[in-house]
PyMOL commands that place a pseudoatom at each C-alpha (Angstrom):
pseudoatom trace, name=CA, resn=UNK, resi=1, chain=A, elem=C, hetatm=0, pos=[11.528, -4.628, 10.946]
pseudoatom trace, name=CA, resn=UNK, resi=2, chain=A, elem=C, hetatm=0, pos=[10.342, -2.091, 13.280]
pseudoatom trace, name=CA, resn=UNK, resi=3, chain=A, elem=C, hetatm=0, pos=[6.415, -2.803, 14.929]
pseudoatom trace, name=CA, resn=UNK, resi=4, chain=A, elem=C, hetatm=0, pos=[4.177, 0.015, 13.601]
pseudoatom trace, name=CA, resn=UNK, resi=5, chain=A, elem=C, hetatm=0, pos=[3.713, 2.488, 16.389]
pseudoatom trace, name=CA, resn=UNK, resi=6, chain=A, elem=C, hetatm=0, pos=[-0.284, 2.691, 16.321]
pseudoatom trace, name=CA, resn=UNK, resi=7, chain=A, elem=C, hetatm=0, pos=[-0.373, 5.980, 18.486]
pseudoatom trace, name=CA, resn=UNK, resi=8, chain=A, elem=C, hetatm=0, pos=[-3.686, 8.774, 17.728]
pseudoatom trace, name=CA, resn=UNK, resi=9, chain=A, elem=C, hetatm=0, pos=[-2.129, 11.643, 17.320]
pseudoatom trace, name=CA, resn=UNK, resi=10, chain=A, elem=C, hetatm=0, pos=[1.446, 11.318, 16.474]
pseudoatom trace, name=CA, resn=UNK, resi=11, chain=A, elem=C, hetatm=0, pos=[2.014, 11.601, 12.712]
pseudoatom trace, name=CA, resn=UNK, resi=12, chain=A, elem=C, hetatm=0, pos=[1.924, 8.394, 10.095]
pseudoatom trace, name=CA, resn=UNK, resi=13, chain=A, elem=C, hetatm=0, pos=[-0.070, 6.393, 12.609]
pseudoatom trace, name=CA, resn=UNK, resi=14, chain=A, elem=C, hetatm=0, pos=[0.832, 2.614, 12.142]
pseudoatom trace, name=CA, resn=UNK, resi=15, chain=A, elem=C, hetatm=0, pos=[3.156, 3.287, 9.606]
pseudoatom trace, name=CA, resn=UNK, resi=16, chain=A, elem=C, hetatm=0, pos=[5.368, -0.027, 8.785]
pseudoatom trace, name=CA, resn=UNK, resi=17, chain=A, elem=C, hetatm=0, pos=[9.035, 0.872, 9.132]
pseudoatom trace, name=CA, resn=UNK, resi=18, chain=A, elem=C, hetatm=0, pos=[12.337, -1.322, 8.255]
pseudoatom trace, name=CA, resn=UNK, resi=19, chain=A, elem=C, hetatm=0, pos=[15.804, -0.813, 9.599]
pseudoatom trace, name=CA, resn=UNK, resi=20, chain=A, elem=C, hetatm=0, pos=[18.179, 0.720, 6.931]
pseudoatom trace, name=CA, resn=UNK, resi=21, chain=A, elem=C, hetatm=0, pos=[19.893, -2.238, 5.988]
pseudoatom trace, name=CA, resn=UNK, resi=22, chain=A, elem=C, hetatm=0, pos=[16.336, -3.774, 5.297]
pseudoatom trace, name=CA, resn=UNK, resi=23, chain=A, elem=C, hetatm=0, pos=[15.294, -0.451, 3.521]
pseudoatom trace, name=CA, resn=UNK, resi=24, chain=A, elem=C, hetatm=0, pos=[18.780, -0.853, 1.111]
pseudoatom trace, name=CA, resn=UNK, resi=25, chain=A, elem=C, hetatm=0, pos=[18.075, -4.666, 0.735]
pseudoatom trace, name=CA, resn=UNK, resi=26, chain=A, elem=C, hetatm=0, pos=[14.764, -4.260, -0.425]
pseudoatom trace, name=CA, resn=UNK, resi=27, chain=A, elem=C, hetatm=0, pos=[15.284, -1.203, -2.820]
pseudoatom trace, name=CA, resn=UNK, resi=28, chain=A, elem=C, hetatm=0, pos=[18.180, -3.649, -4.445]
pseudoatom trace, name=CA, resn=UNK, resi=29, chain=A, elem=C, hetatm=0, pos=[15.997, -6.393, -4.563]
pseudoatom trace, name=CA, resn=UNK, resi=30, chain=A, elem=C, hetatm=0, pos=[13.158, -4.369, -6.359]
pseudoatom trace, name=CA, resn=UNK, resi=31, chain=A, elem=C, hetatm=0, pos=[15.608, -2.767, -8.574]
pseudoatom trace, name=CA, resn=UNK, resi=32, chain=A, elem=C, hetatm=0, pos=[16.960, -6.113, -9.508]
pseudoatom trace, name=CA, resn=UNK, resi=33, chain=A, elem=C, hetatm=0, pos=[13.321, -7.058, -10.341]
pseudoatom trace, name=CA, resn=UNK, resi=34, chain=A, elem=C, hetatm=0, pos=[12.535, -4.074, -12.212]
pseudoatom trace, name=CA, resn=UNK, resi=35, chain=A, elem=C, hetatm=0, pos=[15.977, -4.474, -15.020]
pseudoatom trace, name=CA, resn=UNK, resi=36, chain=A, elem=C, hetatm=0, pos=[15.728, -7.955, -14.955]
pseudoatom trace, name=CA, resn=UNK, resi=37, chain=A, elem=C, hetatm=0, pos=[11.719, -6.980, -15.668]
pseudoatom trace, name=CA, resn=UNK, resi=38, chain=A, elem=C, hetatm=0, pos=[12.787, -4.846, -18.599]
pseudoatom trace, name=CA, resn=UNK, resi=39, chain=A, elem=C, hetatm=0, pos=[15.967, -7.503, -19.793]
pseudoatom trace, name=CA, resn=UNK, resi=40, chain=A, elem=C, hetatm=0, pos=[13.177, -10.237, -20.103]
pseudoatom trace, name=CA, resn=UNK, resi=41, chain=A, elem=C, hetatm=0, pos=[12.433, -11.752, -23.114]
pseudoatom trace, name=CA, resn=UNK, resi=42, chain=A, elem=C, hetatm=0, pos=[9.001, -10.774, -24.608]
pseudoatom trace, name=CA, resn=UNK, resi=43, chain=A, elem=C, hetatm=0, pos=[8.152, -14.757, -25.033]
pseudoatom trace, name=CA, resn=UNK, resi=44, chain=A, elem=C, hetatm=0, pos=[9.532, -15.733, -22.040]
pseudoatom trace, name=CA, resn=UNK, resi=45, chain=A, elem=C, hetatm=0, pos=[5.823, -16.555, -20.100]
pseudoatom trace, name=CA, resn=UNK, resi=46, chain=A, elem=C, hetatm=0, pos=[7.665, -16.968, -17.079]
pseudoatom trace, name=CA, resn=UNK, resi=47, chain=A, elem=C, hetatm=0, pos=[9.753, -13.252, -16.985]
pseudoatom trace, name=CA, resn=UNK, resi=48, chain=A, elem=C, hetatm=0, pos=[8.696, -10.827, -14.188]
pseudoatom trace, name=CA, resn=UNK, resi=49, chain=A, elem=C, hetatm=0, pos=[6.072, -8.292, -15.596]
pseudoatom trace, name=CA, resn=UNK, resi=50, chain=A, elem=C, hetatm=0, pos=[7.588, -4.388, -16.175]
pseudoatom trace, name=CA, resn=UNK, resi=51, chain=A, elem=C, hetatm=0, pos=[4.428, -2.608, -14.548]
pseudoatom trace, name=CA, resn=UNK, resi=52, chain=A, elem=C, hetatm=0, pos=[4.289, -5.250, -11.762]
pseudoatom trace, name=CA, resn=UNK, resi=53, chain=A, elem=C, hetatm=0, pos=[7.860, -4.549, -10.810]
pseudoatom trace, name=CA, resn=UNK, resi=54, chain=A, elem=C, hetatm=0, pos=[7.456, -0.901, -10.763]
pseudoatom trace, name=CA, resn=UNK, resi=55, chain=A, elem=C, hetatm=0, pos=[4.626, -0.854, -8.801]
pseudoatom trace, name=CA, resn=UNK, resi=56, chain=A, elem=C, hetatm=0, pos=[6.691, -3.211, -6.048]
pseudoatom trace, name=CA, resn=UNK, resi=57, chain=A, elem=C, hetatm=0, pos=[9.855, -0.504, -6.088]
pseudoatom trace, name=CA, resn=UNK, resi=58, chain=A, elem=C, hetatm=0, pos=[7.287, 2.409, -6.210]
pseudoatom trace, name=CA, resn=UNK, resi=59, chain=A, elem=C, hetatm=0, pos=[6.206, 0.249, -2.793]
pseudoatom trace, name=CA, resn=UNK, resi=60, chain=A, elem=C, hetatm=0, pos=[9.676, -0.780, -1.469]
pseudoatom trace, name=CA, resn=UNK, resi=61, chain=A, elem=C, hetatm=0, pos=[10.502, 3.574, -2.217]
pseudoatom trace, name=CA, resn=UNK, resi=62, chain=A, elem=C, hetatm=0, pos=[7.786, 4.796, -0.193]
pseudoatom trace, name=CA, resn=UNK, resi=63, chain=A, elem=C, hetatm=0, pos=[8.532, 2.005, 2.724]
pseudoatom trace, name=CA, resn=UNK, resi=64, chain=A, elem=C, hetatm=0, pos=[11.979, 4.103, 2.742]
pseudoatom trace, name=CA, resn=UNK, resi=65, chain=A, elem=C, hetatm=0, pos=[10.308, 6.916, 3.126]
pseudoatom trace, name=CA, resn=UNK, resi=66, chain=A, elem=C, hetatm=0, pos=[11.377, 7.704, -0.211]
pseudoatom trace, name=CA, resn=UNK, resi=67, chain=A, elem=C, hetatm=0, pos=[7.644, 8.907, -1.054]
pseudoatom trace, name=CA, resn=UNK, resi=68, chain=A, elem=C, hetatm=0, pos=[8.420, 11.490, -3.536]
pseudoatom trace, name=CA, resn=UNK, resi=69, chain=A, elem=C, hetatm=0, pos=[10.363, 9.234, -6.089]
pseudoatom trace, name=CA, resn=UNK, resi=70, chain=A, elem=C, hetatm=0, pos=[7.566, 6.437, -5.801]
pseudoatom trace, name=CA, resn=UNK, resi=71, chain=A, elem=C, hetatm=0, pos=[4.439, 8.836, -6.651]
pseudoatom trace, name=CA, resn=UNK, resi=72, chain=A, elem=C, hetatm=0, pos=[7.002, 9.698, -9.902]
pseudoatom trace, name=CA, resn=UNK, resi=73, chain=A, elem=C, hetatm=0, pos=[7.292, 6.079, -11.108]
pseudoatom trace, name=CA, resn=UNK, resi=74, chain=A, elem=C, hetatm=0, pos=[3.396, 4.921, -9.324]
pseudoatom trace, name=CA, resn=UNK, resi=75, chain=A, elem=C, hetatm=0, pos=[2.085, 7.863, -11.053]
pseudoatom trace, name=CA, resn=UNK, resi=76, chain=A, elem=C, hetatm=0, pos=[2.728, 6.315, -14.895]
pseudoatom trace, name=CA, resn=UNK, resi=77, chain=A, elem=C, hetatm=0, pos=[2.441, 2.842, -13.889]
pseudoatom trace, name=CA, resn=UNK, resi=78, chain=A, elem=C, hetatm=0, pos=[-0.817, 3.631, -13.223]
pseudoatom trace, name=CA, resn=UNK, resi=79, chain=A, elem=C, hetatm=0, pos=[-2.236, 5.341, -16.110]
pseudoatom trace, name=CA, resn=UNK, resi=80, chain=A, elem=C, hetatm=0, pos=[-0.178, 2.756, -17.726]
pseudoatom trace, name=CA, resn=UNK, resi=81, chain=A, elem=C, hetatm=0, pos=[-2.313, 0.143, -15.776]
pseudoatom trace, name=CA, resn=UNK, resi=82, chain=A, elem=C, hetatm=0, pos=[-5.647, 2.022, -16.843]
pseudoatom trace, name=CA, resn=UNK, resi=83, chain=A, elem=C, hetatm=0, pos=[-4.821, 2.348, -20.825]
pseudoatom trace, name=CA, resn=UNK, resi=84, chain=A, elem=C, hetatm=0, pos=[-3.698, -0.815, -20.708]
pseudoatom trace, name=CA, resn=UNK, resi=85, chain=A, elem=C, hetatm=0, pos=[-6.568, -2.597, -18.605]
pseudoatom trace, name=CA, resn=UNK, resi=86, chain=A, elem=C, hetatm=0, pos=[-4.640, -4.131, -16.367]
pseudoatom trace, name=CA, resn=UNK, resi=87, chain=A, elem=C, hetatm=0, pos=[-6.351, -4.178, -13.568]
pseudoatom trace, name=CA, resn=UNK, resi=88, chain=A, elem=C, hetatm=0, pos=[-4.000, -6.978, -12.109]
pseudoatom trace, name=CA, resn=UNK, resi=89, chain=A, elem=C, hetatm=0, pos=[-2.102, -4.117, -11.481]
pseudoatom trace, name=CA, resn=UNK, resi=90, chain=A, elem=C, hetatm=0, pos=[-3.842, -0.923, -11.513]
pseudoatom trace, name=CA, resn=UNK, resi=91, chain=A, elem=C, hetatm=0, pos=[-5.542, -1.598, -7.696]
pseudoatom trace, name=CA, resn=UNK, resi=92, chain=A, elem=C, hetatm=0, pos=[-1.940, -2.197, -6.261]
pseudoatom trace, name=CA, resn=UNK, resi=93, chain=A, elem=C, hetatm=0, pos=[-0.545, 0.619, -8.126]
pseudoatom trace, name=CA, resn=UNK, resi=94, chain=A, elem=C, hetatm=0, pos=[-3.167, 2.860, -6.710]
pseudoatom trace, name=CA, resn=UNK, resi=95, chain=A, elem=C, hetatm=0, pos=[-2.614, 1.665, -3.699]
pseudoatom trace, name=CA, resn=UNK, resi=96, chain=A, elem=C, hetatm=0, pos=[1.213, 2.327, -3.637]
pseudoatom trace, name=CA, resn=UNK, resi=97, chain=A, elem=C, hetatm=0, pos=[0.483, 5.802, -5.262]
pseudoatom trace, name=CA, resn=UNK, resi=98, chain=A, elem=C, hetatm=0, pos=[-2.273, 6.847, -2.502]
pseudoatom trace, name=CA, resn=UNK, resi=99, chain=A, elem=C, hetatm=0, pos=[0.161, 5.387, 0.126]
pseudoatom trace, name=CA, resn=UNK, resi=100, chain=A, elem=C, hetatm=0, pos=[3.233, 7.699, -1.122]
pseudoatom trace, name=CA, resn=UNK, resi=101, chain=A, elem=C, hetatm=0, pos=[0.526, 10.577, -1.614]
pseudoatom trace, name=CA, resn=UNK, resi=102, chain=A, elem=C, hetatm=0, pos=[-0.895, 10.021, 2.501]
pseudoatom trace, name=CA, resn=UNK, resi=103, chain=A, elem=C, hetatm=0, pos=[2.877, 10.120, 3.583]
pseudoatom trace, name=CA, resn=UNK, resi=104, chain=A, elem=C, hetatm=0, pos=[4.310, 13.433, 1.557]
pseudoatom trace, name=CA, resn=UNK, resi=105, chain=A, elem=C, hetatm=0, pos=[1.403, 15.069, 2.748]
pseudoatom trace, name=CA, resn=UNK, resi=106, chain=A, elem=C, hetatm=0, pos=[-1.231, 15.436, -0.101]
pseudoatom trace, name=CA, resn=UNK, resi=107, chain=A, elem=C, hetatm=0, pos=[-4.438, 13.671, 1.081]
pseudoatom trace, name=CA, resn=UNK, resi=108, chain=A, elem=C, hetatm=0, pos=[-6.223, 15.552, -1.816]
pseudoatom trace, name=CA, resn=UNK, resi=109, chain=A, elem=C, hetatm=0, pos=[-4.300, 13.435, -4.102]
pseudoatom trace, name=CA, resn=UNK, resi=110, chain=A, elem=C, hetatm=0, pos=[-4.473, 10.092, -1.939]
pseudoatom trace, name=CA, resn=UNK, resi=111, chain=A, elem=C, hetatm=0, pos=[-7.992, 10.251, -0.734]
pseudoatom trace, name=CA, resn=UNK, resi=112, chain=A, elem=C, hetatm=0, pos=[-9.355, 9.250, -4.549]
pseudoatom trace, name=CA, resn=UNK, resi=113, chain=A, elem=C, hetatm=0, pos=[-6.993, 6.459, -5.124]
pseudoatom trace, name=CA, resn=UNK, resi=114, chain=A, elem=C, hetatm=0, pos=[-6.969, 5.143, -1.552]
pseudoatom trace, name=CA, resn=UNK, resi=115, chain=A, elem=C, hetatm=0, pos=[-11.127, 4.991, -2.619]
pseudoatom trace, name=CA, resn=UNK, resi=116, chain=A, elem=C, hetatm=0, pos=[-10.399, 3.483, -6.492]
pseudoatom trace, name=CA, resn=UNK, resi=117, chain=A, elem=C, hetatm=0, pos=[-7.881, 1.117, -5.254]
pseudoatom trace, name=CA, resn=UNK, resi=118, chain=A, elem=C, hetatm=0, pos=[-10.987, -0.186, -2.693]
pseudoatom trace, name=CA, resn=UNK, resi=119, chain=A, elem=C, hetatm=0, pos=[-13.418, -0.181, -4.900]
pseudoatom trace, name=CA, resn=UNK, resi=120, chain=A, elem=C, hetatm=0, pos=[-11.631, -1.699, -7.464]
pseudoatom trace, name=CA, resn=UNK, resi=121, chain=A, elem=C, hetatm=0, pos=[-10.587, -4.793, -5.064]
pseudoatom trace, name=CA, resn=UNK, resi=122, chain=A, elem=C, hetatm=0, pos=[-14.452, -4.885, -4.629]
pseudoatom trace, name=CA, resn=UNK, resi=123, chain=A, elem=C, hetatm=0, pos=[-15.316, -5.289, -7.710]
pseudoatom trace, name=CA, resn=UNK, resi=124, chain=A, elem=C, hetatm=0, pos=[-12.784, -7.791, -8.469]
pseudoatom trace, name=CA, resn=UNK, resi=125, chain=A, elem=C, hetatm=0, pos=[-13.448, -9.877, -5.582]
pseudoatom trace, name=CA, resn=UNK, resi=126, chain=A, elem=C, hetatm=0, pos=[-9.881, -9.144, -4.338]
pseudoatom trace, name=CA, resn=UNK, resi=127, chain=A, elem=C, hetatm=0, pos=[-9.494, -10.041, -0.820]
pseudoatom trace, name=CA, resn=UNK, resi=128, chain=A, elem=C, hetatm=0, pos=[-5.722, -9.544, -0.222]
pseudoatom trace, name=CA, resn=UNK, resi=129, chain=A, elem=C, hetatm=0, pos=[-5.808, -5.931, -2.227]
pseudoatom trace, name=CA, resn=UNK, resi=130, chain=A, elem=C, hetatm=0, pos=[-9.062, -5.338, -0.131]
pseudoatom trace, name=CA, resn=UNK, resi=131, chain=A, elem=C, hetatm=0, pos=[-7.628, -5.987, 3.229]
pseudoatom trace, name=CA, resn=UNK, resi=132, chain=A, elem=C, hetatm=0, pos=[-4.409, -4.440, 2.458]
pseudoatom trace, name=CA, resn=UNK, resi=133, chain=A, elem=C, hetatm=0, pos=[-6.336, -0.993, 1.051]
pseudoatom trace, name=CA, resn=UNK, resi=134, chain=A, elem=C, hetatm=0, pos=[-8.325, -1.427, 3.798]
pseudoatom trace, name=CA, resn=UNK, resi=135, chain=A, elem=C, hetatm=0, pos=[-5.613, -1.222, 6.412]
pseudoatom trace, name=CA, resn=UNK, resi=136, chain=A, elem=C, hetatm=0, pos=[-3.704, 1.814, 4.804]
pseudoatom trace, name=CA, resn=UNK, resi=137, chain=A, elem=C, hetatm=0, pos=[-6.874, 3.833, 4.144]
pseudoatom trace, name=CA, resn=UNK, resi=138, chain=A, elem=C, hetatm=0, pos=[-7.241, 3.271, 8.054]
pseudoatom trace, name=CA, resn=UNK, resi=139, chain=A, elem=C, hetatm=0, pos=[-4.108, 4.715, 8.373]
pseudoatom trace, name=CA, resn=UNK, resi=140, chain=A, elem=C, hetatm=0, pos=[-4.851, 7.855, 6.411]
pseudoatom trace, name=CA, resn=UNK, resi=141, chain=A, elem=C, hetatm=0, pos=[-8.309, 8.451, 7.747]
pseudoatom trace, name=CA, resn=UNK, resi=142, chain=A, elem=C, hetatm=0, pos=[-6.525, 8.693, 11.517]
pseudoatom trace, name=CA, resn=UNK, resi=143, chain=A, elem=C, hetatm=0, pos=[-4.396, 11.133, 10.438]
pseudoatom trace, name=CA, resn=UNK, resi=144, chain=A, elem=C, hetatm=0, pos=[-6.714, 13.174, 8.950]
pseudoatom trace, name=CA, resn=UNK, resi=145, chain=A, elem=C, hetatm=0, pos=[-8.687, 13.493, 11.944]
pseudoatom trace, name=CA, resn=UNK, resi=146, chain=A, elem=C, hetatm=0, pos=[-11.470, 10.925, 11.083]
pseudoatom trace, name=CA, resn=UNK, resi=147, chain=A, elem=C, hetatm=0, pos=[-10.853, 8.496, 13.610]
pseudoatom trace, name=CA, resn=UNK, resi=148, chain=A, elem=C, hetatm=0, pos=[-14.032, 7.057, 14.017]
pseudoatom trace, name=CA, resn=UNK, resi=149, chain=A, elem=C, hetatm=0, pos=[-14.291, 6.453, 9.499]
pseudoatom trace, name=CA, resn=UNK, resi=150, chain=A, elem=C, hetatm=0, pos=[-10.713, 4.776, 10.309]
pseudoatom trace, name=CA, resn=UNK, resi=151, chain=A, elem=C, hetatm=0, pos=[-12.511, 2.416, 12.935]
pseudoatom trace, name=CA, resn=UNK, resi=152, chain=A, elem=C, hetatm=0, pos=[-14.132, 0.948, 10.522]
pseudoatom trace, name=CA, resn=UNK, resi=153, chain=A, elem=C, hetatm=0, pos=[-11.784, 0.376, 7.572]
pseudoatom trace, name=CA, resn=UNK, resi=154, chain=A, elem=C, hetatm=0, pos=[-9.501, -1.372, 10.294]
pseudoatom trace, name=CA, resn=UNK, resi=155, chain=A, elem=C, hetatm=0, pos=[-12.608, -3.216, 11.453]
pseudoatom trace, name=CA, resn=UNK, resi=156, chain=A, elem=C, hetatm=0, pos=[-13.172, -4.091, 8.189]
pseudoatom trace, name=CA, resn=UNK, resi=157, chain=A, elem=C, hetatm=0, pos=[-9.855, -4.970, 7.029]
pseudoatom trace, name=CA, resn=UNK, resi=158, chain=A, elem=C, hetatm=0, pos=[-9.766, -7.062, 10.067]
pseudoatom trace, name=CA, resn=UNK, resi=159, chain=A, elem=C, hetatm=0, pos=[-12.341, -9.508, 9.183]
pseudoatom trace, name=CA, resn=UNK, resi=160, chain=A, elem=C, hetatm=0, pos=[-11.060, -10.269, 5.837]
pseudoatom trace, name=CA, resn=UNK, resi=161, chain=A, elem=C, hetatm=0, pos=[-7.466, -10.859, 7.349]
pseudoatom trace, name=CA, resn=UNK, resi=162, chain=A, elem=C, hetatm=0, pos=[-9.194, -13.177, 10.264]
pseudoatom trace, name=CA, resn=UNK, resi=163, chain=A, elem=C, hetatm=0, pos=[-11.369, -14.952, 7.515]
pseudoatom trace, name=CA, resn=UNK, resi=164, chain=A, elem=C, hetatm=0, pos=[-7.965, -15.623, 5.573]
pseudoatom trace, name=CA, resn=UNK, resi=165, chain=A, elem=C, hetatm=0, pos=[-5.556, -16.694, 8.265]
pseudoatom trace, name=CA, resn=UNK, resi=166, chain=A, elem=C, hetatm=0, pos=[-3.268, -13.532, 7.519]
pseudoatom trace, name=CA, resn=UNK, resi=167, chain=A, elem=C, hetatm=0, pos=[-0.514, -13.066, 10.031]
pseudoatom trace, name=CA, resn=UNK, resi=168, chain=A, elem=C, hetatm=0, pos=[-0.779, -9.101, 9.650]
pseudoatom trace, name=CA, resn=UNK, resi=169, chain=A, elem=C, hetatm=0, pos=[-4.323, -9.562, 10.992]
pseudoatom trace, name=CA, resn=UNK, resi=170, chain=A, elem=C, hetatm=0, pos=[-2.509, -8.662, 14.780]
pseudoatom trace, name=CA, resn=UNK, resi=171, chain=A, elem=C, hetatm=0, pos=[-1.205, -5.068, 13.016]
pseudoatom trace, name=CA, resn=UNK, resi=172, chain=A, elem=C, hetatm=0, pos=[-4.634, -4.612, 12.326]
pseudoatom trace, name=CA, resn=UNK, resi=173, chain=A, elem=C, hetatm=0, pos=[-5.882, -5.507, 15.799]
pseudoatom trace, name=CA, resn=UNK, resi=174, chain=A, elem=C, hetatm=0, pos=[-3.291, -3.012, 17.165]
pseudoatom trace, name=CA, resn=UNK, resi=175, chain=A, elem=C, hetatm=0, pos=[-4.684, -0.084, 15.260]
pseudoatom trace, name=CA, resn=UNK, resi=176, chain=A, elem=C, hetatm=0, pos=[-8.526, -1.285, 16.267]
pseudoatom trace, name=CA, resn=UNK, resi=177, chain=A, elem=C, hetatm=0, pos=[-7.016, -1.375, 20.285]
pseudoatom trace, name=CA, resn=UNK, resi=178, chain=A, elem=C, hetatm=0, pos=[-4.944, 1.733, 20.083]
pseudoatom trace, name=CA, resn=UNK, resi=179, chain=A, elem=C, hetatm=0, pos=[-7.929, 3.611, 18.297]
pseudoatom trace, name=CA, resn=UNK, resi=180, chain=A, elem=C, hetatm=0, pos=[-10.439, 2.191, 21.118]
pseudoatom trace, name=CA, resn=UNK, resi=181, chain=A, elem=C, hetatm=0, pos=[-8.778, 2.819, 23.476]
pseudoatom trace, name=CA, resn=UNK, resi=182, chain=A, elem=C, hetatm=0, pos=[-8.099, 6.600, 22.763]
pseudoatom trace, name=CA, resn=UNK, resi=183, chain=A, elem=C, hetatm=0, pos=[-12.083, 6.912, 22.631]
for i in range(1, 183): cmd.bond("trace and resi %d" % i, "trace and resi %d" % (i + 1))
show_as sticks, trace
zoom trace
C-alpha cells in the first residue's frame, strides 16, 4: 500500500492508493464475496449478505480508481439499502457512492451523500462509519477549495479514531499537519 500523499493543492488529496497487484487481489477477493454472496443459501444465517458485498466491491472499484463502475453498482445498492431499511448498509453505501462521486469529478452528486452518510452514522451512534465519513468528507472539502470546513472534519474524525485506538488515526493526523501547515 502506498501512504496517502496529503499535499493542498495537488488533486485527490490523501487519497489511499494500493499497488496493482493489491488493487487485482482485492477486486478478486470482493468478487469472490459478492457470487459466493449471491450462491448463499437463503437460510444459511451465517452466508455473506448480497448488498453488503456490493457495497465492499463498489469500495475495493473505486480504491482502483475504477470510480465509474462503483457509482453503477453503489448507486442501486443504495436505493436498495433505503427501500429496504437497511441502514446497516445504506451509511457505507453512501459513503462508497460519495467517495466514487468526489473522485470522477461530480461533487454535486457527492456533497449530499458524503452529508447523509454523516448524518446517518450520527444518528445511529456509528463511530467507525462516523470517523471513516469523516475522514473522506475531509478529503473532498480540500479539494474543493474549503480547506478550513476540511480542518474540521479531519479534526473531528480524529478524535473519534484517538478515542477508539484506530491505527488510521496517524492518516488523519497527516491531513490535520499537512493542512496546518499550508495555513
Amino acid at each position: 500500500m502506498s501512504e496517502a500523499q496529503f499535499v493542498v493543492g495537488r488533486p485527490h488529496f490523501g487519497r489511499f492508493t494500493r499497488s496493482r497487484d493489491e488493487n487485482e487481489a482485492a477486486l478478486a477477493q470482493a468478487r469472490d464475496a459478492l457470487v459466493s454472496a449471491v450462491d448463499a443459501d437463503p437460510a444459511d444465517a451465517g452466508a455473506a449478505d448480497v448488498l453488503d458485498a456490493t457495497v465492499h466491491l463498489a469500495e475495493a472499484l473505486t480504491v482502483a480508481r475504477r470510480e465509474a463502475e462503483a457509482v453503477a453498482l453503489a448507486g442501486p445498492a443504495v436505493r436498495l439499502a433505503r427501500d429496504s431499511g437497511r441502514t446497516d448498509v445504506l451509511g457505507w453505501g453512501l459513503l462508497a457512492l460519495a467517495t466514487a462521486e468526489h473522485y470522477l469529478g461530480r461533487p454535486g452528486a457527492a456533497e449530499p451523500h458524503f452529508v447523509e452518510a454523516l448524518t446517518l452514522a450520527r444518528e445511529t451512534g456509528d463511530p467507525v462509519l462516523e470517523h471513516y465519513t469523516l475522514h473522506h468528507l475531509g478529503r473532498f472539502l480540500v479539494d474543493t477549495d474549503r480547506a478550513d470546513d476540511a480542518l474540521l472534519a479531519f479534526r473531528a474524525a480524529l478524535a473519534i479514531r484517538e478515542r477508539l485506538g484506530e491505527p488510521r488515526a496517524a492518516s488523519t493526523r497527516a491531513a490535520v499537519a499537512a493542512l496546518t501547515r499550508d495555513h
